[in-house]
NUDO-394886 format. One line per 5 residues: number of its first residue (from 1); their letters; for each residue z, y, x of N, C-alpha, C. Coordinates in steps of 0.2 Angstrom, whole numbers. Example, Ala and Ser with C-alpha at 12.3 -4.5 7.8 and 13.67 -1.06 7.14 Angstrom:
1 = as = 39:-28:66:39:-22:62:39:-16:66 ~ 35:-11:64:36:-5:68:39:0:64
***
This chain:
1 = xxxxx = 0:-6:4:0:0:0:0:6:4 ~ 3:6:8:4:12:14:-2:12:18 ~ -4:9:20:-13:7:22:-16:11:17 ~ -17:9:11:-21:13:7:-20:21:6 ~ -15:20:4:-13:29:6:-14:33:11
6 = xxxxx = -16:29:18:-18:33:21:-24:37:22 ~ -28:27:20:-36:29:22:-38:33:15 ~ -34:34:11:-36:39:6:-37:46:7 ~ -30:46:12:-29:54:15:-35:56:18 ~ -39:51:22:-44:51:27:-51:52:24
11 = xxxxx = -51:53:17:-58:52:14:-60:59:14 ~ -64:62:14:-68:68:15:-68:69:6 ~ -69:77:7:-67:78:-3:-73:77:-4 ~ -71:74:-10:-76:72:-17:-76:70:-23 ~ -79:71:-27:-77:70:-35:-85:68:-37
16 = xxxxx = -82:59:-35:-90:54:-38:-91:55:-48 ~ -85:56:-50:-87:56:-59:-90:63:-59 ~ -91:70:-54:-96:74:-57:-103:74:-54 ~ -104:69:-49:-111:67:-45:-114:62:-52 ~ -109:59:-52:-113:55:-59:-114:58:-65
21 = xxxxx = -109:63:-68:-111:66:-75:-116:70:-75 ~ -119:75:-69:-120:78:-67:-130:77:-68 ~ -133:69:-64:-135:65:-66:-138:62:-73 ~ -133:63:-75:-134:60:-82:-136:66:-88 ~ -133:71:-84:-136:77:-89:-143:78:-87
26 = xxxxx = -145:77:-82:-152:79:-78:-156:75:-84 ~ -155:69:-83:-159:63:-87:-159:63:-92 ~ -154:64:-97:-155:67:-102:-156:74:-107 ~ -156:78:-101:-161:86:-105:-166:86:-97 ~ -171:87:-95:-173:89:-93:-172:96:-90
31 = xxxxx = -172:103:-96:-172:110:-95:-162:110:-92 ~ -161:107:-91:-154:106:-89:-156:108:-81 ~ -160:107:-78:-163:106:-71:-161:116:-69 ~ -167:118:-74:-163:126:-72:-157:128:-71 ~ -151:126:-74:-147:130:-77:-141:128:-68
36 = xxxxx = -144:124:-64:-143:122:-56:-145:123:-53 ~ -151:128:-54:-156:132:-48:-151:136:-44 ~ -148:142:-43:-145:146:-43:-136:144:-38 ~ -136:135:-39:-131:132:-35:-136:129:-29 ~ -142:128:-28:-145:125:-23:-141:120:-21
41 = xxxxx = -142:113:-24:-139:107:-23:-145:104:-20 ~ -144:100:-13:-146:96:-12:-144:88:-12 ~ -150:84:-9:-146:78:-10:-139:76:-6 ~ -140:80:-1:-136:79:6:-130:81:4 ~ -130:86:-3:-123:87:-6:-119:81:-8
46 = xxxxx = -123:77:-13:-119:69:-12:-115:64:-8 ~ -111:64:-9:-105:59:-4:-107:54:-7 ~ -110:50:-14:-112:46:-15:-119:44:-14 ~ -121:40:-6:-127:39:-6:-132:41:-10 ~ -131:33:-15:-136:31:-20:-137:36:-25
51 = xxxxx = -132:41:-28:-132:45:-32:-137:52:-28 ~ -137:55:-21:-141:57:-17:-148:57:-18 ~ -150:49:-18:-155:49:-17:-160:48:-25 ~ -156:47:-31:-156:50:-39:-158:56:-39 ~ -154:59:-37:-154:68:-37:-160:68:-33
56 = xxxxx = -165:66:-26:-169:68:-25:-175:66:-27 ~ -174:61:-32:-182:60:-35:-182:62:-40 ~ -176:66:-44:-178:71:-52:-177:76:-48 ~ -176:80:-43:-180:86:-39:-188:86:-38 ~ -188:81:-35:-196:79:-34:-200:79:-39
61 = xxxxx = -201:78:-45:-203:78:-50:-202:87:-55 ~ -197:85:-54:-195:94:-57:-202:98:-53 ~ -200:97:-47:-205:103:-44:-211:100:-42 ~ -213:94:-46:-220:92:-46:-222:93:-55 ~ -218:98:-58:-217:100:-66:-220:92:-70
66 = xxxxx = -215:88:-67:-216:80:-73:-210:79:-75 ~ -209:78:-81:-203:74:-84:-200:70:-79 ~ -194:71:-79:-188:65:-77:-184:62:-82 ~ -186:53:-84:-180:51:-87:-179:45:-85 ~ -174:40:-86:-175:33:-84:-182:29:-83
71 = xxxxx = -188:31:-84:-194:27:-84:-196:29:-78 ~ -196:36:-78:-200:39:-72:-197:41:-64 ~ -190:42:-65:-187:43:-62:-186:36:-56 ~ -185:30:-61:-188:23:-56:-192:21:-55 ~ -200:25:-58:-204:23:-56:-207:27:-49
76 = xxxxx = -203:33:-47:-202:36:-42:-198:35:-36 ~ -193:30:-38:-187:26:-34:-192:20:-30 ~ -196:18:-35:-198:10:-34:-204:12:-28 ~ -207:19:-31:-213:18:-27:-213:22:-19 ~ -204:23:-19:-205:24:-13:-200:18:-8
81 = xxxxx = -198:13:-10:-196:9:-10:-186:9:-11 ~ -183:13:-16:-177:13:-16:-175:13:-22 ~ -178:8:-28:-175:8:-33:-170:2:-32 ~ -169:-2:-29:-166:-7:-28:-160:-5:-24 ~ -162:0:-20:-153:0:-16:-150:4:-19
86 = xxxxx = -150:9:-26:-148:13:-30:-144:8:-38 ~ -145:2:-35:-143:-3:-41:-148:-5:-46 ~ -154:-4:-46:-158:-5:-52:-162:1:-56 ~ -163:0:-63:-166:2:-65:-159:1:-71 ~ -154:-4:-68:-147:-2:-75:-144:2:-71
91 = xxxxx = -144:4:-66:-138:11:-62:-142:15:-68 ~ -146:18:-69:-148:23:-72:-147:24:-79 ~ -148:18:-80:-146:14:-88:-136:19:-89 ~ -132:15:-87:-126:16:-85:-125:23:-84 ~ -130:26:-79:-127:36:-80:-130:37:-87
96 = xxxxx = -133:37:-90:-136:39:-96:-130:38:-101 ~ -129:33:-101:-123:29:-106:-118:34:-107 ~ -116:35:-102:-110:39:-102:-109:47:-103 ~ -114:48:-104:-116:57:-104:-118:58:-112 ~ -115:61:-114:-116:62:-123:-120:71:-124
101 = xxxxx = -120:73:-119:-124:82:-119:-123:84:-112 ~ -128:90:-110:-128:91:-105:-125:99:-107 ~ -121:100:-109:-117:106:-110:-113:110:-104 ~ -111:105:-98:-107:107:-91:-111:106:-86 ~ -118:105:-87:-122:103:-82:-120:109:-74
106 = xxxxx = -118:114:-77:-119:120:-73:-113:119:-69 ~ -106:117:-73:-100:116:-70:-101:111:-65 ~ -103:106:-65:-103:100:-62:-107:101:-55 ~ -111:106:-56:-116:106:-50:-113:111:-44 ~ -108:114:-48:-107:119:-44:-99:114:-40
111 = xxxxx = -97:111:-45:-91:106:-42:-93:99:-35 ~ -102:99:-37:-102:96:-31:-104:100:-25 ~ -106:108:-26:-107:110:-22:-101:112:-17 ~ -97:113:-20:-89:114:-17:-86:109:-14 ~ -88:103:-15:-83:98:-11:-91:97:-5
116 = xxxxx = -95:96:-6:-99:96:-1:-98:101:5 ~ -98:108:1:-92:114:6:-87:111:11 ~ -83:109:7:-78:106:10:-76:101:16 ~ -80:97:12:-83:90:19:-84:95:25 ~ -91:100:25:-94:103:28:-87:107:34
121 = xxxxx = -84:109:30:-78:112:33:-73:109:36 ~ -71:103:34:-68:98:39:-72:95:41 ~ -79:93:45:-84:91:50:-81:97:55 ~ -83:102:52:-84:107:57:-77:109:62 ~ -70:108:56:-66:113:60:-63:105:67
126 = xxxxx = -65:100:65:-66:94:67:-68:94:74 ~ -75:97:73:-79:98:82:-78:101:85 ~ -73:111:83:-73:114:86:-65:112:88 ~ -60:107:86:-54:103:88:-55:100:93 ~ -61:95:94:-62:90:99:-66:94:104
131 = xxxxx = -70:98:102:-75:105:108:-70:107:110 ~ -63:111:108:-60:117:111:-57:113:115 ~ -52:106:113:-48:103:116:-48:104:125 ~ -57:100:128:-55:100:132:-62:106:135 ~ -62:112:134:-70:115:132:-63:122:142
136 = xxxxx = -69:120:144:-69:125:151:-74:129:151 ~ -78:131:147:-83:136:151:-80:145:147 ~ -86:148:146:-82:157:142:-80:157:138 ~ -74:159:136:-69:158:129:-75:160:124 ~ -76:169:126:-77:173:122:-85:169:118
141 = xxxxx = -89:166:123:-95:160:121:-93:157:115 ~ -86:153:117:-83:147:111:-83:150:105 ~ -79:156:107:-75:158:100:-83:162:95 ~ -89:164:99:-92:164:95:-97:159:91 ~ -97:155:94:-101:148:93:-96:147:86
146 = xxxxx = -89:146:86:-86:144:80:-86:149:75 ~ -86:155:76:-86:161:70:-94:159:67 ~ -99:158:72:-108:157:67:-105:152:65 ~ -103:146:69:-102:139:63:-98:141:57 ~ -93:143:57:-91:144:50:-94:148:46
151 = xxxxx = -97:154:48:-100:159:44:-107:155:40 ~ -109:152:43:-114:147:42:-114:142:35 ~ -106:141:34:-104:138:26:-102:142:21 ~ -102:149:24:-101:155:18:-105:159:13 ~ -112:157:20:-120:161:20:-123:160:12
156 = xxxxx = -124:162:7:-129:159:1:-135:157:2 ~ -136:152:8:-141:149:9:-142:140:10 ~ -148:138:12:-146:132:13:-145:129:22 ~ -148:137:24:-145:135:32:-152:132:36 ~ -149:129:40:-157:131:45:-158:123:43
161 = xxxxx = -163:120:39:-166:114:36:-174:115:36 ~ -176:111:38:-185:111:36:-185:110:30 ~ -190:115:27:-191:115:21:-201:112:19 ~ -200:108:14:-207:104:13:-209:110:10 ~ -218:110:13:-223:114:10:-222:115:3
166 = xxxxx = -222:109:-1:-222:107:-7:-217:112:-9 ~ -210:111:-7:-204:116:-11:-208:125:-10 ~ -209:125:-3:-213:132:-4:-216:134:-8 ~ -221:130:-10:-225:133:-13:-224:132:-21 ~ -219:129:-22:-214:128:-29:-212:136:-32
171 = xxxxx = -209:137:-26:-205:145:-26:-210:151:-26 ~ -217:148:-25:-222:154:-25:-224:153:-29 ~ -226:148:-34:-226:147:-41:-224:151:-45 ~ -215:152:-44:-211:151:-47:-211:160:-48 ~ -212:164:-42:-212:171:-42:-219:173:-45
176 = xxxxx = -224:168:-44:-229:173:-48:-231:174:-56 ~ -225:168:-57:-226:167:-65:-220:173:-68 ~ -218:177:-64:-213:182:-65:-216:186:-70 ~ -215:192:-75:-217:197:-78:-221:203:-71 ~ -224:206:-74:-228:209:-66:-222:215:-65
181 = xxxxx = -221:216:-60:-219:224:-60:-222:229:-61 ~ -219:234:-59:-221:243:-65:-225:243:-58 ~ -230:247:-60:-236:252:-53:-230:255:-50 ~ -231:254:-43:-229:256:-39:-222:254:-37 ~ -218:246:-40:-211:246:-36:-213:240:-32
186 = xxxxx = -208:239:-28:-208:234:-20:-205:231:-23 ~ -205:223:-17:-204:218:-18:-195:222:-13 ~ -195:222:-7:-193:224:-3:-187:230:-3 ~ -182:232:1:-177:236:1:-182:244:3 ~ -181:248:-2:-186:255:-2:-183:258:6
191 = xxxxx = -188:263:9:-186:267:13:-184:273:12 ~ -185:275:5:-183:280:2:-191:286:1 ~ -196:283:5:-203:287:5:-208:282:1 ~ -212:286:-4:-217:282:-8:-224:281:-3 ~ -225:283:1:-228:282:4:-229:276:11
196 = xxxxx = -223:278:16:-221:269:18:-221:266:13 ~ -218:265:11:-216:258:4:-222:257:3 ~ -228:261:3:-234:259:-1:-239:254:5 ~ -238:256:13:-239:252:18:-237:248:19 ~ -229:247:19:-225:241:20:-224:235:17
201 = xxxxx = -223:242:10:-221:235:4:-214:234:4 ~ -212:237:5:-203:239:8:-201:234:13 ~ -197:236:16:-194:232:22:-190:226:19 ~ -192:218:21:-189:212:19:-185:208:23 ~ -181:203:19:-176:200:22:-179:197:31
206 = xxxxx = -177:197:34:-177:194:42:-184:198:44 ~ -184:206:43:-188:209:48:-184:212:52 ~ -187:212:58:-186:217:63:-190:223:64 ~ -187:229:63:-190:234:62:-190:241:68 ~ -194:243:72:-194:247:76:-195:256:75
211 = xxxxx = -192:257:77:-192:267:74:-192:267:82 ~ -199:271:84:-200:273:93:-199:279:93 ~ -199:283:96:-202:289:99:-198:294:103 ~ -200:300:106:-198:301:112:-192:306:108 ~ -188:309:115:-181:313:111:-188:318:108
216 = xxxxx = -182:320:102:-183:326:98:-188:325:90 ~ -190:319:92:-195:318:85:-191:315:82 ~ -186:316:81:-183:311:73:-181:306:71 ~ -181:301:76:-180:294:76:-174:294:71 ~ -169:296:75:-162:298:71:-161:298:64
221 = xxxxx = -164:305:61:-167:307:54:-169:300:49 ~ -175:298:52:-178:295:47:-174:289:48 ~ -172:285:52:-167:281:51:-162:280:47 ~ -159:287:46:-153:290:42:-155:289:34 ~ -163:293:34:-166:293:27:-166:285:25
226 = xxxxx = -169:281:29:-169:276:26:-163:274:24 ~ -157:272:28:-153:268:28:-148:273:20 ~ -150:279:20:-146:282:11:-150:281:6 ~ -156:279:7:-161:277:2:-158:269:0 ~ -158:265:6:-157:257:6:-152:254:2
231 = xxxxx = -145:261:3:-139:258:1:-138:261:-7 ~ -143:265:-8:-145:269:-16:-146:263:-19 ~ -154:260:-17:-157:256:-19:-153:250:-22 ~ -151:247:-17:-148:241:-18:-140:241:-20 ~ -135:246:-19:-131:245:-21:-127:242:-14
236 = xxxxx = -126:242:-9:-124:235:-7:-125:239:1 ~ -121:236:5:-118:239:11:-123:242:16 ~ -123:247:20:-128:248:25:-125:250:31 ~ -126:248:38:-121:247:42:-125:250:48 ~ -122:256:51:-126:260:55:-121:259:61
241 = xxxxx = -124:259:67:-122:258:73:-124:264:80 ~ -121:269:79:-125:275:82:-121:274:91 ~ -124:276:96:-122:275:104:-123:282:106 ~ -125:289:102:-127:294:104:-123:299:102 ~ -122:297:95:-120:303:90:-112:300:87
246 = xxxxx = -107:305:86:-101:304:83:-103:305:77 ~ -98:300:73:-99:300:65:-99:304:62 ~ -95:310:63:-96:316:60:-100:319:63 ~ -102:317:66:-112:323:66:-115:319:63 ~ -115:312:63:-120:310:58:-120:310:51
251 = xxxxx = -112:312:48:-110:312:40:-112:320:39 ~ -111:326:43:-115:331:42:-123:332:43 ~ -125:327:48:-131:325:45:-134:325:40 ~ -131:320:36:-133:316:30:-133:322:22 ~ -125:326:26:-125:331:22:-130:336:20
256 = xxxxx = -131:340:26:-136:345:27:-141:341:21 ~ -145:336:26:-150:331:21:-149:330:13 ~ -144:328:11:-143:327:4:-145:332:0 ~ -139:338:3:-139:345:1:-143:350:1 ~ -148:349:5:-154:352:5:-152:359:7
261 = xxxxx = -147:361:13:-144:365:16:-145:364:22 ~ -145:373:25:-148:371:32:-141:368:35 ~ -144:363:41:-139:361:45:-135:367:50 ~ -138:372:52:-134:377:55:-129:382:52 ~ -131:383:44:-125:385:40:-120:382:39
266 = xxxxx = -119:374:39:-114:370:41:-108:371:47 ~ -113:373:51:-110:375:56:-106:381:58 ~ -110:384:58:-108:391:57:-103:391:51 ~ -104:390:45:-99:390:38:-103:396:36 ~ -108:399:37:-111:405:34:-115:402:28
271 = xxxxx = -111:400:22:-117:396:17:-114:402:10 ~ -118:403:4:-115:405:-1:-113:401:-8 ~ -112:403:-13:-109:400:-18:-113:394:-20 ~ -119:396:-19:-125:389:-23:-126:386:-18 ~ -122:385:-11:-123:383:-5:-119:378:-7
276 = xxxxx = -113:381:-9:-104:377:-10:-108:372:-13 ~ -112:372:-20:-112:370:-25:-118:363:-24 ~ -121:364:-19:-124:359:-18:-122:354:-13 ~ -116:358:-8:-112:354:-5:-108:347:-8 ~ -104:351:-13:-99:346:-19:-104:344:-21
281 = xxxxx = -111:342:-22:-112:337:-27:-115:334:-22 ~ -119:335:-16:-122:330:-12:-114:324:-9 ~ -106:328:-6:-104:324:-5:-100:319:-10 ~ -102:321:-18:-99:316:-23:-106:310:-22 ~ -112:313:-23:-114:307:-23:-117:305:-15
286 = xxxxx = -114:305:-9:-114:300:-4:-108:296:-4 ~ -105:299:-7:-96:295:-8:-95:292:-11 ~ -102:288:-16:-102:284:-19:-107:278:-14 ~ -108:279:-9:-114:276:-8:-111:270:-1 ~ -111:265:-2:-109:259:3:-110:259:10
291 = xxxxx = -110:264:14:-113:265:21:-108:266:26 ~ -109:262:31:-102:262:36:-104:266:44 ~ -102:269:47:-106:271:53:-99:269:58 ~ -102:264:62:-98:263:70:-100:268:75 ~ -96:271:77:-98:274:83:-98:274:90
296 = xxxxx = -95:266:90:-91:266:97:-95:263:102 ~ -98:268:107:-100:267:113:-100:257:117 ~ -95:256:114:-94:250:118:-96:242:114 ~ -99:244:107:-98:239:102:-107:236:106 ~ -104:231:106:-110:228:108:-115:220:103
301 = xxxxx = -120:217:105:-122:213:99:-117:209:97 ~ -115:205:102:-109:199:98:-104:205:92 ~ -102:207:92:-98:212:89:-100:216:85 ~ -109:218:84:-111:218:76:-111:213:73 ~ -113:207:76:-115:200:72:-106:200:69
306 = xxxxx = -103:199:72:-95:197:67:-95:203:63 ~ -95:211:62:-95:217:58:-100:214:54 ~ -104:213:54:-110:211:50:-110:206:43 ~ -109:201:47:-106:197:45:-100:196:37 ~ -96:200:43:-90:200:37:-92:206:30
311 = xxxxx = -96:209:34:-98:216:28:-104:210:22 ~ -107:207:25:-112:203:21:-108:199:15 ~ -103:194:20:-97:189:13:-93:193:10 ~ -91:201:11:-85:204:7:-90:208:0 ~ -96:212:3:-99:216:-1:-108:218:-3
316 = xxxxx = -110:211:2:-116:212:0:-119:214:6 ~ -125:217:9:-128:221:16:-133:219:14 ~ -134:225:15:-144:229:13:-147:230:18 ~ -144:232:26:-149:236:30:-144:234:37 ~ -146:232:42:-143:236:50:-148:243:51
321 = xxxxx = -144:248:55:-148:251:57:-144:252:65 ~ -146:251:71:-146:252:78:-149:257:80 ~ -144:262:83:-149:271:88:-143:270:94 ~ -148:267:99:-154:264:101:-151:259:107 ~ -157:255:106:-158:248:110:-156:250:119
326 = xxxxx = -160:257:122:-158:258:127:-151:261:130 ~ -147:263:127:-141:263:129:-137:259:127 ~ -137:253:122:-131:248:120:-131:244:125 ~ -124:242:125:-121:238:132:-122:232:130 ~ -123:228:135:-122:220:135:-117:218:135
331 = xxxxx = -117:210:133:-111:205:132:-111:202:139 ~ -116:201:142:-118:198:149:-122:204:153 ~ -120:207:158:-124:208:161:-131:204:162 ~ -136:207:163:-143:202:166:-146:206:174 ~ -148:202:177:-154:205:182:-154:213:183
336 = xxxxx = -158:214:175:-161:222:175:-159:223:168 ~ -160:228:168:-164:233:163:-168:228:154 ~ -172:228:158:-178:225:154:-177:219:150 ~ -173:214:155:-171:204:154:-165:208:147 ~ -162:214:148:-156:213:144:-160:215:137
341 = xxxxx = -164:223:139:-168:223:131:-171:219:127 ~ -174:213:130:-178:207:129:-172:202:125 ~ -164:201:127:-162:197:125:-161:202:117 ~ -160:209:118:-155:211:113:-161:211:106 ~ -167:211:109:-172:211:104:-171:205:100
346 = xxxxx = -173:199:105:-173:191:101:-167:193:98 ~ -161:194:100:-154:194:97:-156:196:92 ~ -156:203:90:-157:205:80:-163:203:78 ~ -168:201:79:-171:197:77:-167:191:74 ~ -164:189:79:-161:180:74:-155:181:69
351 = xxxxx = -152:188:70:-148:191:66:-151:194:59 ~ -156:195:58:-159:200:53:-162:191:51 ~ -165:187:52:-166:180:50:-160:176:47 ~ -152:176:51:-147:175:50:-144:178:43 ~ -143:185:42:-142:188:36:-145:188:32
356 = xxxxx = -153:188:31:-159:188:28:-158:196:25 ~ -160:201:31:-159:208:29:-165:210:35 ~ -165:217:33:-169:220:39:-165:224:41 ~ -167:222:49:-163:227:56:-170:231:57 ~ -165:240:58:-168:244:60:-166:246:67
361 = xxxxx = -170:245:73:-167:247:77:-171:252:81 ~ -168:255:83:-172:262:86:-173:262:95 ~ -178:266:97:-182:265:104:-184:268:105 ~ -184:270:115:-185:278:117:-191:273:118 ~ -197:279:120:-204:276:121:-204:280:128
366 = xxxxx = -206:279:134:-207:280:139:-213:288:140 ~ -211:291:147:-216:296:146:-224:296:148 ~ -227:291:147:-235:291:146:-238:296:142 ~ -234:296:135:-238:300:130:-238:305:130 ~ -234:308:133:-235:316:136:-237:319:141
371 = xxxxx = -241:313:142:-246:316:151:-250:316:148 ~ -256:311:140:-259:310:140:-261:315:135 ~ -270:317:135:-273:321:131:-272:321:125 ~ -271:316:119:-270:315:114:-263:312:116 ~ -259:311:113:-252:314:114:-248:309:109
376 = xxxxx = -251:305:106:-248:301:100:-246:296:105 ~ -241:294:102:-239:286:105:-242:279:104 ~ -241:277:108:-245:270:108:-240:262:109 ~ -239:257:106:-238:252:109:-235:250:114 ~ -240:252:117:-237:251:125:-233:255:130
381 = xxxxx = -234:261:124:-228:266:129:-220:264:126 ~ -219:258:121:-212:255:122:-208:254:127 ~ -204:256:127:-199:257:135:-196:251:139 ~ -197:248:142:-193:243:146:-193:236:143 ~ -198:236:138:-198:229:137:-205:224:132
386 = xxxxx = -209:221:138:-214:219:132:-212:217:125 ~ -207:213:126:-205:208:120:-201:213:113 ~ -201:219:113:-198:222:108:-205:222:104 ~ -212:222:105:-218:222:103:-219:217:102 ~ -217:212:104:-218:203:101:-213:202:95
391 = xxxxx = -206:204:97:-201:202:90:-203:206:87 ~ -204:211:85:-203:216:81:-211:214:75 ~ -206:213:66:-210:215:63:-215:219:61 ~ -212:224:62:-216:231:62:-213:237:67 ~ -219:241:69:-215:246:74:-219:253:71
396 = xxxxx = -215:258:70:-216:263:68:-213:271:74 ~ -221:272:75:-220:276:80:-219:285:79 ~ -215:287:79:-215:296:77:-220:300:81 ~ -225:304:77:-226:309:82:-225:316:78 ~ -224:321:82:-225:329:79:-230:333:82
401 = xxxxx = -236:334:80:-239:338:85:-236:345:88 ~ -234:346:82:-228:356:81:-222:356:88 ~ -222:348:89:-215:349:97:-219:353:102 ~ -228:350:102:-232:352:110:-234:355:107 ~ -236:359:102:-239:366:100:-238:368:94
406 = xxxxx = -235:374:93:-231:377:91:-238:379:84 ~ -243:380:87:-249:385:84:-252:378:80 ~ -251:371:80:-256:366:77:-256:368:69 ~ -263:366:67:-262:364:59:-258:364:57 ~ -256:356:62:-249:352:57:-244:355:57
411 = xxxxx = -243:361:57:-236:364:58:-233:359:52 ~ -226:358:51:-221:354:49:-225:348:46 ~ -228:343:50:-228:336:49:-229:333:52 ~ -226:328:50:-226:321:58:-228:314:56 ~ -234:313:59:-234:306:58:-231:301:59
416 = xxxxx = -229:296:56:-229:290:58:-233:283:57 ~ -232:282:67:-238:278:65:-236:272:66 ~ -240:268:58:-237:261:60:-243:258:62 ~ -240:255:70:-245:254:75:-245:246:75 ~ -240:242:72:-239:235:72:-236:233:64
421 = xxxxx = -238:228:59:-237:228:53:-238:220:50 ~ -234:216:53:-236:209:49:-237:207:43 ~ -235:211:40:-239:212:32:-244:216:31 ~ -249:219:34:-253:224:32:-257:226:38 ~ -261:232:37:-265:234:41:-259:239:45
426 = xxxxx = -261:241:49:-258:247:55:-263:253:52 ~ -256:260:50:-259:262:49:-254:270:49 ~ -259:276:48:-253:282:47:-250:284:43 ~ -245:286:43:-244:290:37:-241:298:38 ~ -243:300:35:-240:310:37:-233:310:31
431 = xxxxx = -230:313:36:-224:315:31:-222:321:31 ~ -218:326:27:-216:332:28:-209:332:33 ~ -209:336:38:-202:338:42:-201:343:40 ~ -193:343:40:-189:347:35:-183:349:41 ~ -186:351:46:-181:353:52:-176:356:52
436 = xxxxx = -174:362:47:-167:364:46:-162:360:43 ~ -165:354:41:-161:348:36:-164:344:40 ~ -164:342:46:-164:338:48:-166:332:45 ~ -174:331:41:-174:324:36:-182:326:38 ~ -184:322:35:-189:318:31:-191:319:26
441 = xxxxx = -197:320:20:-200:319:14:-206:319:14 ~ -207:315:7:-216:314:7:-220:321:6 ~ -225:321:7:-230:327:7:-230:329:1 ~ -233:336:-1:-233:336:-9:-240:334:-10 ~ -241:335:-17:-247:332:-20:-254:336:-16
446 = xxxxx = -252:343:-14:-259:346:-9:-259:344:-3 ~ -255:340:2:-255:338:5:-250:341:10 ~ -249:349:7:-244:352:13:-236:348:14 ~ -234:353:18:-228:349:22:-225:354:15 ~ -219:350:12:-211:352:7:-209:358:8
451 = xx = -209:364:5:-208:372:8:-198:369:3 ~ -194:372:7:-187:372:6:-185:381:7
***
């Protein structure tokens, strides 16, 4: 008896009476299959093999749009050679028997999803017991290897699994039978400009996004813009990492910006009553808005990944935004320069893929473009590292003609050029600068730059 009690203790959580009822509701409603979309159960959720391997052949059929019931669900089993080690064609018989409505289908599924958590949590804290035990190499290495592993069970996703063509193209089915959307909204998290959004298509989960250009055009700016557009958008957190600028110059940024207030009246304090008035209402409504600004010189990638992280399981994350790649510190030094912006690249890159967000990270461009005749940036004028032009989904390069000549056309507008775009063609786009507000806005309808 004390035997048994043990190896009880020893068993890995689970609850086989809701893998089976669960089962049984599948089999008998079919449209029961929906209403467990939304818990992504797999078969591997299963502690009970055979019941594992039920679940994935009324998957299989579900997302081959055929009926699932005992005829064909075996006839599925048999033709791939496991109706026999599932018990028959009476195992099936037997789940059906016992299930009188699928009225908790929902509950059930999300119950197996939870003990499958579980298991998953004691595997892991399991490995990193027997790894740490006798583990001699860099703590600081360890301790992050175990914070990804754990975060890895909290993530609403299914985690890094090969996914069959077949399910892909289930889920693109599945979005294109959607209702259409209204002219002109994105799939994607908006930049807060109709014009990008209309190039990009909004910026999407696991992109890496590049804002280049040299001091004085904006980078800054329109990072800001997007990231009060993002957090508008979506509701949901946006997490800025500045190495340049203290937080209150960037919240009096944002000020100026909202308020449509020169940024030197701020400073000065020289504003009037309709100044106050636009003051108060720009900071009610930033003060509503999810966005976090770290300032600290020393925060390096291991140390947005954990910030990030924890901001994504408490309240959602809509956006990283990083200013800039050439002054953040490493976790390791490297060789040079160049080895470490290459690492830092790949790094949010696999991080904007890990959170399923877009990182905005910003990049001084070297000075080529100012020696040359045309004067726009290029590509290859990216500063210290090919590979930020390899990872990077899209790079968007600032220029102003009005910095080298005061007397241009364009007096107040600045292109940006998107010069790399894996959704789309490369291409420009003109915006209005609004230099006493240090922002951004789209052109108006005549094309001139936004008169404030």
């Amino acid at each position: 008896m004390a035997q048994e009690k043990q190896e009880n203790r020893n068993e890995l959580p689970h609850d086989i009476g809701a893998e089976k009822a669960l089962l049984g509701c599948l089999l008998i409603d079919n449209s029961s299959f929906d209403e467990i979309s939304d818990v992504n159960l797999d078969s591997m959720d299963f502690y009970h093999p055979q019941y594992g391997t039920i679940f994935q052949a009324i998957k299989d059929l579900h997302m081959e749009s055929r009926p699932f019931d005992i005829v064909t669900v075996s006839s599925k089993l048999n033709d791939h050679g496991k109706l026999e080690k599932i018990g028959g064609q009476t195992a099936l018989i037997t789940i059906c028997d016992e299930i009188g409505s699928a009225a908790n289908v929902e509950y059930y599924g999300q119950l197996i999803k939870q003990k499958s958590m579980l298991r998953e949590v004691v595997r892991t804290a399991t490995r990193v017991m027997q790894t740490g035990t006798n583990f001699s190499g860099n703590v600081e290495d360890f301790l992050q290897e175990v914070e990804a592993s754990f975060f890895k069970l909290t993530a609403q996703t299914k985690g890094n699994k090969m996914i069959p063509l077949k399910q892909a193209l289930y889920e693109n089915l599945k979005e294109l039978e959607k209702p259409a959307r209204a002219k002109g909204e994105i799939m994607g998290v908006s930049t807060g400009f109709a014009s990008i959004d209309r190039a990009l298509l909004g910026l999407q989960p696991g992109q890496l996004v590049l804002i280049a250009a040299r001091p004085g055009m904006g980078k800054t700016a329109l990072a800001l813009n997007w990231a009060v557009a993002a957090a508008r958008q979506t509701n949901m957190a946006v997490a800025v990492f500045s190495y340049e600028m203290m937080y209150a110059e960037l919240s009096m940024r944002l000020l100026s910006s909202e308020a449509n207030v020169d940024g030197r009246k701020l400073k000065t304090k020289e504003f009037n009553e309709m100044d106050l008035r636009s003051i108060s209402n720009a900071i009610q409504k930033l003060s509503n808005l999810k966005l976090y600004i770290n300032d600290s010189g020393s925060t390096n990638l291991m140390d947005i990944r954990s910030y990030c992280r924890k901001l994504k399981a408490e309240q959602g994350l809509a956006m990283i935004v990083v200013d800039y790649l050439q002054i953040m510190p490493m976790h390791i030094k490297k060789q040079n320069r160049e080895q470490e912006i290459a690492e830092l690249s790949r790094g949010f890159k696999m991080l904007a893929n890990e959170l399923e967000i877009p990182v905005v990270a910003l990049s001084q461009l070297n000075r080529t473009a100012a020696s040359r005749t045309d004067r726009r940036p290029q590509l290859q004028d990216l500063r210290e590292s090919g590979s930020l032009e390899q990872d990077a989904n899209i790079v968007c390069l600032i220029h102003r003609e009005e910095y080298y000549d005061p007397q241009t056309p364009k007096k107040g507008i600045a292109e940006v050029i998107i010069a790399k775009n894996r959704n789309g063609e490369p291409q420009t786009v003109d915006l209005s600068w609004i230099g006493s507000q240090t922002k951004f806005a789209d052109l108006a309808p005549s094309g001139k730059p936004e008169q404030q």
